[in-house]
Structures are given as C-alpha cells and as structure tokens.
C-alpha positions in Angstrom: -8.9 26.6 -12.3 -8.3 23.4 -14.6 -11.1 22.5 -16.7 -10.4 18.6 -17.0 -11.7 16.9 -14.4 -9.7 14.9 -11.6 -9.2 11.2 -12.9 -8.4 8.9 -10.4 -7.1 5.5 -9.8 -6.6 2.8 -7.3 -4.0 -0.1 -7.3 -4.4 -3.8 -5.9 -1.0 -5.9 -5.3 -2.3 -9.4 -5.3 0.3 -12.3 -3.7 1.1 -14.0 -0.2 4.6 -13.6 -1.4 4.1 -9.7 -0.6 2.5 -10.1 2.6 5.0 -12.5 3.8 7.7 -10.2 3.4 9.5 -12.6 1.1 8.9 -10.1 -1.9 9.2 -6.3 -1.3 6.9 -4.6 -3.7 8.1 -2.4 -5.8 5.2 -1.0 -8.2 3.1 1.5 -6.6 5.8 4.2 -6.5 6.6 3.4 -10.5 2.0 3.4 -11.4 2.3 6.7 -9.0 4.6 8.9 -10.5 3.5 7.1 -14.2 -0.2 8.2 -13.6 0.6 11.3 -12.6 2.7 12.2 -15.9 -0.9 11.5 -17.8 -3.7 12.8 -15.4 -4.2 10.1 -13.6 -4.2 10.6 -9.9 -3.2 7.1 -7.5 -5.6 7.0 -4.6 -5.5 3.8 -2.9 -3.2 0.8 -2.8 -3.9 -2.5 -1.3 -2.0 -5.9 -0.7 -4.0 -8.8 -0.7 -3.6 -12.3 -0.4 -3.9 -15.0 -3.3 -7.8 -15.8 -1.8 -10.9 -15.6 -4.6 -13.1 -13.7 -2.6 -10.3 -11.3 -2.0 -9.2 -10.2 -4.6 -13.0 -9.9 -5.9 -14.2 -8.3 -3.2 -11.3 -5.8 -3.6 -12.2 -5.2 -7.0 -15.6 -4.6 -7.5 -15.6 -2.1 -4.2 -12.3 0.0 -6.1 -13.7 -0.3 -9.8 -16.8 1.2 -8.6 -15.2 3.9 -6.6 -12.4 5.0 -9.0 -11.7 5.6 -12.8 -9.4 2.9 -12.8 -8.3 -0.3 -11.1 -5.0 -1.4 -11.6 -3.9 -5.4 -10.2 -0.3 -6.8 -10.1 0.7 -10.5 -9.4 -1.2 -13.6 -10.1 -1.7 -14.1 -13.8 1.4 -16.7 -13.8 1.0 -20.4 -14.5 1.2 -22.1 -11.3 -1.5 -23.0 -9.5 -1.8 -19.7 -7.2 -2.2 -17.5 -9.9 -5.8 -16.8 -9.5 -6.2 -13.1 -10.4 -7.4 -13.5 -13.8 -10.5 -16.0 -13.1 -11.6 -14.0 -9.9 -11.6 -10.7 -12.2 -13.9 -12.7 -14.4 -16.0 -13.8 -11.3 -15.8 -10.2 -9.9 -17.3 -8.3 -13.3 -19.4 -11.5 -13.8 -17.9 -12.3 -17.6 -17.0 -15.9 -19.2 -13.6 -17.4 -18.4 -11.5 -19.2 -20.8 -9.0 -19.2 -23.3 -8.4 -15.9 -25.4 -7.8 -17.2 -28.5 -5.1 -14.4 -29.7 -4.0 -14.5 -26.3 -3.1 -17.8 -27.3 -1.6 -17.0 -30.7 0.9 -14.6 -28.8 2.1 -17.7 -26.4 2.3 -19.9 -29.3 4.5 -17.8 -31.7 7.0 -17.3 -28.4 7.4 -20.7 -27.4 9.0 -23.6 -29.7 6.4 -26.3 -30.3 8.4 -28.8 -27.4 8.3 -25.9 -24.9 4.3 -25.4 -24.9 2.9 -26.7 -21.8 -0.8 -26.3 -20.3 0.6 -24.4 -17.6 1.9 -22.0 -20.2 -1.2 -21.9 -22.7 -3.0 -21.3 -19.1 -1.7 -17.3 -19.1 -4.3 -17.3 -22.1 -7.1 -18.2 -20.2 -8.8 -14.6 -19.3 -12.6 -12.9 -19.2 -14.8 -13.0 -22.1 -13.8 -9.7 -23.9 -10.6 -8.7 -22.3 -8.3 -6.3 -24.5 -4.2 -7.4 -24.6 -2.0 -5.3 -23.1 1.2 -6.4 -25.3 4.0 -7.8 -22.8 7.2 -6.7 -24.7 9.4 -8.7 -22.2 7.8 -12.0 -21.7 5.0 -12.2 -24.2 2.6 -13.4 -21.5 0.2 -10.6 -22.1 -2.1 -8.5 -19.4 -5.4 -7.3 -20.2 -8.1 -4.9 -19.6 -11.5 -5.7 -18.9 -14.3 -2.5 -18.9 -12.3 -0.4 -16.1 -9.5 -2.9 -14.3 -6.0 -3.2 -16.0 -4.1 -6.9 -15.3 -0.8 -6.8 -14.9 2.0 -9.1 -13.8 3.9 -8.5 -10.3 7.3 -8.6 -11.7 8.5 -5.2 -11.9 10.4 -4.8 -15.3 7.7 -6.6 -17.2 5.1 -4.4 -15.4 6.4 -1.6 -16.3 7.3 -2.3 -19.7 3.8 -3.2 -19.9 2.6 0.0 -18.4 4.8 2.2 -20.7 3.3 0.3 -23.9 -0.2 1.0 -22.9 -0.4 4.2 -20.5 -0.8 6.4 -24.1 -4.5 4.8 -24.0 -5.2 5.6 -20.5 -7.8 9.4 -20.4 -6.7 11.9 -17.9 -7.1 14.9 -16.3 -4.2 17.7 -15.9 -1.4 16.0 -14.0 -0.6 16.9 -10.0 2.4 19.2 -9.7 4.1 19.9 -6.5 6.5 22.1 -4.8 8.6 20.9 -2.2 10.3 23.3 0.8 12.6 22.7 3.4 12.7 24.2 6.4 14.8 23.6 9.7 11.6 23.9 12.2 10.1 20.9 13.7 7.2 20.2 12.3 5.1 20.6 15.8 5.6 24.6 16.2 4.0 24.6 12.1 1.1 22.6 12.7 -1.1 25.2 13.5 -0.7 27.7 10.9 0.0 25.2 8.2 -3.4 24.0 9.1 -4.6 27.5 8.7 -2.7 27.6 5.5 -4.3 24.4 4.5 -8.1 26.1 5.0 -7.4 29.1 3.6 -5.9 27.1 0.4 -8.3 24.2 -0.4 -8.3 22.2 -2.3 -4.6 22.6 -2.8 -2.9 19.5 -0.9 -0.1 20.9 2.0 2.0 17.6 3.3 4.5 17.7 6.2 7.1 15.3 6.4 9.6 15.7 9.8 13.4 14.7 9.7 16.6 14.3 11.4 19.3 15.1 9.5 22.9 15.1 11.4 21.1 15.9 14.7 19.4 18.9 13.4 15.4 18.6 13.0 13.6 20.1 10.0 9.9 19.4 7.9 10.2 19.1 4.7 7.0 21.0 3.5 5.2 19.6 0.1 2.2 21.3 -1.9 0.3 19.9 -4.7 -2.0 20.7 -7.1 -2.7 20.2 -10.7 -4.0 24.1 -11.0 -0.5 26.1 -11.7 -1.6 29.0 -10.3 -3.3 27.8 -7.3 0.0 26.0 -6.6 2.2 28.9 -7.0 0.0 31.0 -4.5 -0.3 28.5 -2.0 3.7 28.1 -2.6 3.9 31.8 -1.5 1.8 31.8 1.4 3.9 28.8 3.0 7.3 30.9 2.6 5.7 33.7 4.1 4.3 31.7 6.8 8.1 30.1 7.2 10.0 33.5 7.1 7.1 34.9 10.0 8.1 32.0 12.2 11.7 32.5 11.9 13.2 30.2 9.0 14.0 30.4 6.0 12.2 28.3 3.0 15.0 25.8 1.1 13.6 24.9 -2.6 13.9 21.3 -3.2 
C-alpha cells in the first residue's frame, strides 16, 4: 500500500453567469485531471452564485473539510466580482489593497489606462500570496488553504500550471478502464461483490449505446499499483464468467 497519504481537494465556481447557462464552465475537468498528475485528489465541485454569504458559507464548510479549496470567477473589476472580499470575510483577515499586487497592475497598464476599477483586482486579504497571472497580469492568490483564481479558462489554467509545482500531494489516482458489451444491469451484482471484496479500490460503471448495441464501460481506480492491477484482474475474470470479453481502453 502507498505510504503518502490521500490529499484531497474541493473546487468552488463562483458566477450567476454559470448558473444561468449563459457561460458553460469549463474548469473542473482541467483542476481534475491537473490534481491528479500531483497527488491531489478533486472531491467536490460546487456552482454558486455571486451572493457574500455564499460564497463564504461555501468556503469555510470546504476549507475545513479538505486539503485544499480551489474558487474560480469573481476577482474581476466590475462591481459583481465579490469573491475576493467574502474570502477575507470567510477566513476573518483585513481587506484592502496588496501593495505588490498593485505594482504588478501598475507595470502592465500605461499610466492613461489605470483606472480604480483596475487597481481594484489588487484589493485582496491581509497576507495573501500572488499566484503570477502570465496572461493578464491580474494576479490570484492564496490565503492559508483556498487558492483564488479567475473564471476564464486559459488564464486559469495558465495560472494553475505556474503554481501547481507548490501544491503537496499524495501518490496520484491511476485507473484502468474496460469495455464490455453487457448492460450494465446483469453486472451490478457481482461488480458490487467485486467492489467489497476490493476496497478501497474505486470500481465505476458507466452504460452506453453505441450503434444500437449496449455495453458498460467499466473503470477502476486507485493510487496503489498493485491494488489496481488485482482488482483489474478480478473484473476480467468476472467479465469472461458472465460471457464477454474485457476491451482495454
């Protein structure tokens, strides 16, 4: 078994735009397969709306509950970005201008192009650490356990791929993935056996139609390698005794 332990993270997607449908999110599968990759396991996602007591209620239950907490959307400079002074009210710090934070906007912008608005994407909790923005400037921050982040996707990302190096992990989940054509019905009963007699390795079971004909794709995960592999035999045997015959993916 892995000696590292399981390091574990949630994510919060802050923005009416989100839950009006008008933006389709576009992050959690990118944080997902990025925490994974450094021992980080993604175990809750919420959308929530641009509302104060929100988005602090939403952090101070997931910060205390996970390694890390992980916000996207709202640290803009209209009026409705609000995520930066409710993670302040949520973790109880001071909330003002950062003065490198600052420094950053003001070496961006020319002198005529520096408005309030824009110096306001300063403004952040007493003792926040810059997360460098390499594609806007605009930098996020971290504050104790809670990363900041902008919604857009290529600046978030950009963001994350700057900063994930300082991020402490566990070993990363790795998965096996099977294909069989049985409906997933006739499996449930043995794969839950399967499931029992593995634990904690994760089995998933994911039903399709493909051209008429109805399979399961079958998924297991685990960050031990050889709890994996074992488990990985057990389902093909449990396939091949029921008459199919395991696809790798």
């Amino acid at each position: 078994m892995s000696e590292k332990p399981t390091v574990t993270a949630a994510l919060v997607i802050i923005g009416n735009e989100v839950l009006s449908g008008r933006t389709q999110d576009a992050n959690v599968r990118f944080l997902a397969v990025g925490l994974n990759r450094v021992g980080v396991r993604l175990m809750e996602a919420r959308v929530i709306a641009d509302a104060e007591n929100e988005i602090v209620e939403a952090i101070n239950a997931l910060r205390a509950k996970f390694d890390y907490v992980f916000t996207t959307g709202g640290i803009g400079p209209t009026h409705d970005d609000i995520t930066s002074a409710a993670v302040a009210k949520a973790l109880g710090r001071e909330f003002g201008r950062n003065a490198e934070a600052e420094a950053v906007l003001r070496g961006h912008y020319r002198p005529e192009e520096i408005t309030e608005a824009r110096l306001s994407m300063a403004d952040m909790p007493e003792g926040a650490e810059l997360i460098d923005n390499p594609v806007s400037r605009a930098p996020g921050f971290r504050i104790e356990n809670v990363i900041v982040m902008p919604g857009v996707p290529s600046i978030m990302q950009a963001m994350f791929d700057g900063y994930k190096h300082n991020l402490v992990g566990g070993d990363p989940v790795q998965s096996v993935s099977i294909t069989v054509s049985l409906p997933e019905g006739v499996m449930a009963a043995p794969l839950g056996q399967l499931q029992e007699d593995h634990a904690p390795v994760e089995f998933g079971s994911y039903p399709f139609v493909r051209h008429g004909q109805v399979g399961t794709c079958l998924v297991v995960r685990s960050a031990d390698e050889g709890a994996l592999q074992a488990a990985a035999d057990s389902l093909r045997a449990m396939i091949r005794e029921m008459g199919g015959e395991p696809m790798e993916d």
